[in-house]
C-alpha positions in Angstrom: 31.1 76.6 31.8 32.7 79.8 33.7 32.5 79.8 37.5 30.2 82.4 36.6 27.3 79.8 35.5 23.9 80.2 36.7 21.8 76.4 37.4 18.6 76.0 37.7 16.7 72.6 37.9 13.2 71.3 37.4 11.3 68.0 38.0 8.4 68.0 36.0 5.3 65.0 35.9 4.4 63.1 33.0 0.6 63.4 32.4 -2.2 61.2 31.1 -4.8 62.2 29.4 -8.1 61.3 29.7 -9.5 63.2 26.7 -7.0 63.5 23.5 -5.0 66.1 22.1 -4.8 64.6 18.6 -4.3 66.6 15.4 -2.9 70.4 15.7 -3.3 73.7 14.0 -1.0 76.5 12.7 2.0 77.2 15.5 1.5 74.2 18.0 -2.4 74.8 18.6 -4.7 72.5 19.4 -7.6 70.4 17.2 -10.0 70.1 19.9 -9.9 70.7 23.9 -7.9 67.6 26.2 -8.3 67.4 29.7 -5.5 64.9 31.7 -4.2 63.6 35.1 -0.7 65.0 36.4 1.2 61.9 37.5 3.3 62.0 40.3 6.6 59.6 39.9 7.0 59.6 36.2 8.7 62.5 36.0 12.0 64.2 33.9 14.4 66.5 36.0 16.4 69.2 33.9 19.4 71.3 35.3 19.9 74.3 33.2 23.2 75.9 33.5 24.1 79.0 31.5 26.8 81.9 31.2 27.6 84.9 29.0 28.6 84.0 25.5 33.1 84.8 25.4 32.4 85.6 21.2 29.8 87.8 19.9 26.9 86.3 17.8 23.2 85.9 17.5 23.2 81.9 17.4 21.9 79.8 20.0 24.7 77.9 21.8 23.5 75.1 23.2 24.0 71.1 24.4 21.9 68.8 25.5 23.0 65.5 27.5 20.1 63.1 28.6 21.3 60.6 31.0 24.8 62.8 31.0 25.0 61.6 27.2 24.9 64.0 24.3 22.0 63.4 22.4 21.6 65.5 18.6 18.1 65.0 18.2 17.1 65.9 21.4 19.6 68.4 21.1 18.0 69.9 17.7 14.4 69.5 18.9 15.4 71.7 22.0 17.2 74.0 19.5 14.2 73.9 16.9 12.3 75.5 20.0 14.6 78.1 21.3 14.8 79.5 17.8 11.0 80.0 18.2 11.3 82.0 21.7 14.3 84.1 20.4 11.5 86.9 19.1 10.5 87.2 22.3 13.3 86.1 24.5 15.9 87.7 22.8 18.7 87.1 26.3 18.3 83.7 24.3 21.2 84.4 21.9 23.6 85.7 24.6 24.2 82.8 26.4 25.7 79.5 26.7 23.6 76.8 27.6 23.9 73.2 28.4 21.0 70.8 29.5 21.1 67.8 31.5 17.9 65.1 31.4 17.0 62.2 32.5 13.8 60.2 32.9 12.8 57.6 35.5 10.6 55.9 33.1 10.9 55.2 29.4 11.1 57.9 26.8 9.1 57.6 23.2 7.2 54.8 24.4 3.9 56.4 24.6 4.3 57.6 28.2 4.3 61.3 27.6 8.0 61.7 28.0 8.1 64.8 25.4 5.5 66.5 28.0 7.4 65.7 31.2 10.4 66.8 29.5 9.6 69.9 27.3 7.8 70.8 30.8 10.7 70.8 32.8 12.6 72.5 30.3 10.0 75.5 29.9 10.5 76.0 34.0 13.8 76.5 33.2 13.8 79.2 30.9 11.3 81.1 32.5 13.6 81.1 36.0 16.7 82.3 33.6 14.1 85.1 32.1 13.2 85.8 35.7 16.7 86.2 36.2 18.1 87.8 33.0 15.3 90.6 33.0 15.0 90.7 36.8 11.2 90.5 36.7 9.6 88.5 39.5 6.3 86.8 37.6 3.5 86.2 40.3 2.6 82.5 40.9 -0.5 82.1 38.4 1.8 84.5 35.6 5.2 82.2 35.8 3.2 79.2 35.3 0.9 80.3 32.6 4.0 81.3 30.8 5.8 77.9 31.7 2.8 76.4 30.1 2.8 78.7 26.8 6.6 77.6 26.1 6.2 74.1 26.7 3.2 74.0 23.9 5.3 75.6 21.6 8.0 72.1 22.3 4.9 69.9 22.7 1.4 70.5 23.1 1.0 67.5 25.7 3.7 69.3 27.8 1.7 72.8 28.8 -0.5 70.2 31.1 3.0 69.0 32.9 3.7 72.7 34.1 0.2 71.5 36.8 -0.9 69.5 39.4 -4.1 67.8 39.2 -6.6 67.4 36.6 -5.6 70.0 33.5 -7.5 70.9 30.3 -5.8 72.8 27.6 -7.7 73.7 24.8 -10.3 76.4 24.4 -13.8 74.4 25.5 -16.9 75.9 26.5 -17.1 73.7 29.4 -14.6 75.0 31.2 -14.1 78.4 32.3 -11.0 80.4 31.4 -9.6 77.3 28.7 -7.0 78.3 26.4 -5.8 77.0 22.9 -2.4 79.1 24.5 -1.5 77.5 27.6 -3.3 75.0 29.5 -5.6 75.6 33.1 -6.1 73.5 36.3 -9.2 72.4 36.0 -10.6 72.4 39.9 -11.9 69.5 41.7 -14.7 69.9 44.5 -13.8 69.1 47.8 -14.8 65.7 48.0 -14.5 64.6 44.4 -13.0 60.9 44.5 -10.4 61.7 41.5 -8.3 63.2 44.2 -7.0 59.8 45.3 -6.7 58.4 41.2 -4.3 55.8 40.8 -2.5 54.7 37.7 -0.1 51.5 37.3 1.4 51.8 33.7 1.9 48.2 32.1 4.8 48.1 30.2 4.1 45.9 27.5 7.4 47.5 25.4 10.1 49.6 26.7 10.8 49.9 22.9 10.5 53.2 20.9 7.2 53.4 18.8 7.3 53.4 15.3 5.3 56.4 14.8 6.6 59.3 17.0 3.7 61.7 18.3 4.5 64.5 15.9 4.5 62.7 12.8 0.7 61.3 14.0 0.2 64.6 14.9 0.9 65.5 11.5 -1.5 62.7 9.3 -3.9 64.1 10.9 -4.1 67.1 8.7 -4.8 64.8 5.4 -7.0 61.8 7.4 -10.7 61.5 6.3 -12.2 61.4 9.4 -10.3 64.9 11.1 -13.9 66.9 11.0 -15.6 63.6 12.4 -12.5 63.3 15.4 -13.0 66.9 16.4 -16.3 66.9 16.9 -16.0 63.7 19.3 -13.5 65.0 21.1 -14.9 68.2 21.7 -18.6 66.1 22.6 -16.5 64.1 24.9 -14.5 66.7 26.5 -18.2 68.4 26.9 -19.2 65.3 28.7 -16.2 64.0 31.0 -16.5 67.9 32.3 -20.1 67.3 33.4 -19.2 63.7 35.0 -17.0 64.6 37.0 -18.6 67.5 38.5 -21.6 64.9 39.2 -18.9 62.5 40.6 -20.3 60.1 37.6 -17.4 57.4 37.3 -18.5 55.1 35.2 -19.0 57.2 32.7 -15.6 59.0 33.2 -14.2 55.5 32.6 -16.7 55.2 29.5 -15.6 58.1 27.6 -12.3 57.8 28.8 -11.5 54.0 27.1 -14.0 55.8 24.0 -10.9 58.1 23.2 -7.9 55.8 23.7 -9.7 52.9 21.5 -10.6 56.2 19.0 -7.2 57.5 19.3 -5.9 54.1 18.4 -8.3 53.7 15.5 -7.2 57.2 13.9 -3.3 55.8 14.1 -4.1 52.9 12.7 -6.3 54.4 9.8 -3.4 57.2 8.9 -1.0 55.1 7.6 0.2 51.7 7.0 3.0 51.8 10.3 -0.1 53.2 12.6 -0.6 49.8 14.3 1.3 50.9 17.7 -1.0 48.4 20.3 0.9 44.9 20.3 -1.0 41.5 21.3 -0.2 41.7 24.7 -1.9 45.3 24.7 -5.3 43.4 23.6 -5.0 40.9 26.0 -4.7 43.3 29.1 -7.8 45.6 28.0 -9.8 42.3 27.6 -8.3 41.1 31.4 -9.6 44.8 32.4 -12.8 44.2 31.2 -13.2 41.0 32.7 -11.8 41.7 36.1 -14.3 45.1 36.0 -17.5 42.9 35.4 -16.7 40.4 37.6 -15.3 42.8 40.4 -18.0 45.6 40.2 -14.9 47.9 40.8 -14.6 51.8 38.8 -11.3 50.9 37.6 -10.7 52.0 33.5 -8.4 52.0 31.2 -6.9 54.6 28.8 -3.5 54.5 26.6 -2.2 56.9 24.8 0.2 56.9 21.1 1.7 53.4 22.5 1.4 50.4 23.0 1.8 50.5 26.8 -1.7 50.5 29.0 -2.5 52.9 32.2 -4.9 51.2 34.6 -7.0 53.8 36.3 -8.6 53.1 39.4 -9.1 54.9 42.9 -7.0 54.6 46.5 -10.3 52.8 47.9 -9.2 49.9 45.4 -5.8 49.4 46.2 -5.7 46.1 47.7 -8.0 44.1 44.7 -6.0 46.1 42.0 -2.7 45.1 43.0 -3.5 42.0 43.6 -4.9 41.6 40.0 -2.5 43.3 38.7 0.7 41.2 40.4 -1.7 38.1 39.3 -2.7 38.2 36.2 -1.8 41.4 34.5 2.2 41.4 34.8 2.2 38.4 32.7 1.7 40.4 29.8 4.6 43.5 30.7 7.7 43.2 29.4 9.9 41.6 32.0 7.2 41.6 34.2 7.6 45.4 34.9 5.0 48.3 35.8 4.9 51.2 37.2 2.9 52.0 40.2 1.8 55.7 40.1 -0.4 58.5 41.3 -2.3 62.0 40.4 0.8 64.6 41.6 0.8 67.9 42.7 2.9 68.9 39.9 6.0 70.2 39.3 9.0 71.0 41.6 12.3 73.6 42.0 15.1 71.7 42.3 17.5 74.7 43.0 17.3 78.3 44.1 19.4 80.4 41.9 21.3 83.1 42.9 21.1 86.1 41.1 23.2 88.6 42.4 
């Protein structure tokens, strides 16, 4: 790159969700509303650099290095969705861009690294239109568009672009929802969720056999789409109400309803849907156990992995890790989880200069 080159860098949060986005419609849209937590350490940081093109031509130039190593199919999937912004970000095809990623926690695992990192890579191009057009976007505008670019790369990803609880999909229950972009969904002053915890067992750091968009995809042939819609939508309906009423058991009800529904819709798509692994079984059922025997609000949820996220609240700390270090690390891989946190979302890692 020139000495010209512009940088920018994000950090962007993985999220969780607690209802599903699973199945999707015409240009990245969703089946049926999701709502989510914004995590706070698992996160992906991209550095943007760009400069003016030295030869003349409409392609987009671009490379992409995760963990400062070129990578071609993250490279074409970035590509893939810069060819859809070109319409409308036409500066697009003018410059030279090159990408570095990386992740503190494992990508294709079923950890939402596509949302963390097609998040952080939305922020980026919406600071290089800010920029190239010289248009300052107010707070709630640069965000919203953040979000709409990220769904385009992922629809998990235009909840990473937030803090906080985040729905995306257009649901009667919540005010100013959006099949577009995704909204913070607000939390009253005293609501509990504001101190949600969430250690992520790692029961395999491996890459799952069925990536999100091909499941994504089955969905548009599997019996039971109508049926899944209609649950989710019930459910998203429900979890609303709960926790306005600060109900948390049944936040934790309907929220271990659609990871064991999400699970059963992999597993009845195809004959390689079977993504939860023994050890997965055996930490729900420890879960469950430690719950009745504890009297504690803690839940599960997973999403298109095998890897579990133990929810549970700040007031809980010191039983939960102590079960966890106990009895639950057993089944990780290596022993190894992460202990994380709702975030505030995502964060500027440079101020460009654009003089």
């Amino acid at each position: 790159m020139s000495e010209e080159s512009i940088n920018i860098g994000w950090r962007a949060p993985s999220n969780i969700a607690l209802v599903k986005y699973w199945g999707k419609r015409d240009n990245q849209l969703p089946e049926n509303g999701s709502l989510s937590i914004t995590l706070e350490k698992s996160t992906t940081t991209t550095f943007l650099s760009f400069c003016k093109k030295g030869v003349e031509n409409r392609d987009i130039s671009l490379k992409y290095y995760f963990h400062n190593e070129q990578v071609l199919p993250f490279e074409k999937k970035t590509a893939l969705l810069l060819n859809k912004l070109v319409s409308e970000m036409s500066f697009l095809s003018d410059y030279e861009l090159i990408f570095h990623s990386e992740n503190n926690f494992p990508h294709s695992t079923g950890i939402a690294s596509s949302a963390s990192s097609m998040g952080a890579l939305a922020l980026c191009l919406v600071s290089m239109e800010e920029i190239i057009t010289k248009i300052k976007l107010s707070k709630d505008d640069f965000f919203r568009r953040a979000s709409y670019i990220a769904r385009l790369g992922s629809g998990s990803a235009s909840r990473s672009v937030y803090g906080g609880l985040v729905s995306w999909g257009k649901s009667e229950s919540i005010l100013e929802s959006s099949d577009q972009y995704a909204t913070p969904f607000p939390l009253h002053e005293g609501s509990r969720l504001k101190t949600v915890m969430d250690i992520i067992l790692i029961v395999s750091a491996q890459e799952k056999s069925v990536s999100s968009s091909r499941g994504h995809a089955l969905m548009n042939v599997h019996p039971y789409r109508e049926a899944r819609k209609t649950q989710a939508n019930n459910n998203l309906t429900e979890i609303t109400q709960a926790i306005r009423n600060d109900d948390y058991q049944s936040i934790a009800s309907i929220a271990e309803n659609e990871a064991l529904s999400l699970h059963a819709l992999l597993m009845t798509s195809g004959s390689d849907g079977l993504l939860l692994k023994p050890n997965t079984l055996n930490i729900i059922e420890e879960i469950k156990r430690f719950r009745e025997r504890s009297g504690l609000d803690l839940f599960f949820t997973i999403d298109a992995g095998p890897n579990v996220h133990l929810i549970y609240y700040l007031d809980q700390r010191d039983q939960v890790l102590e079960f966890v270090n106990q009895t639950l690390s057993q089944y990780c891989e290596e022993g190894k989880w992460i202990d994380d946190q709702i975030g505030n979302g995502p964060q500027l890692l440079t101020t460009p200069v654009t003089n």
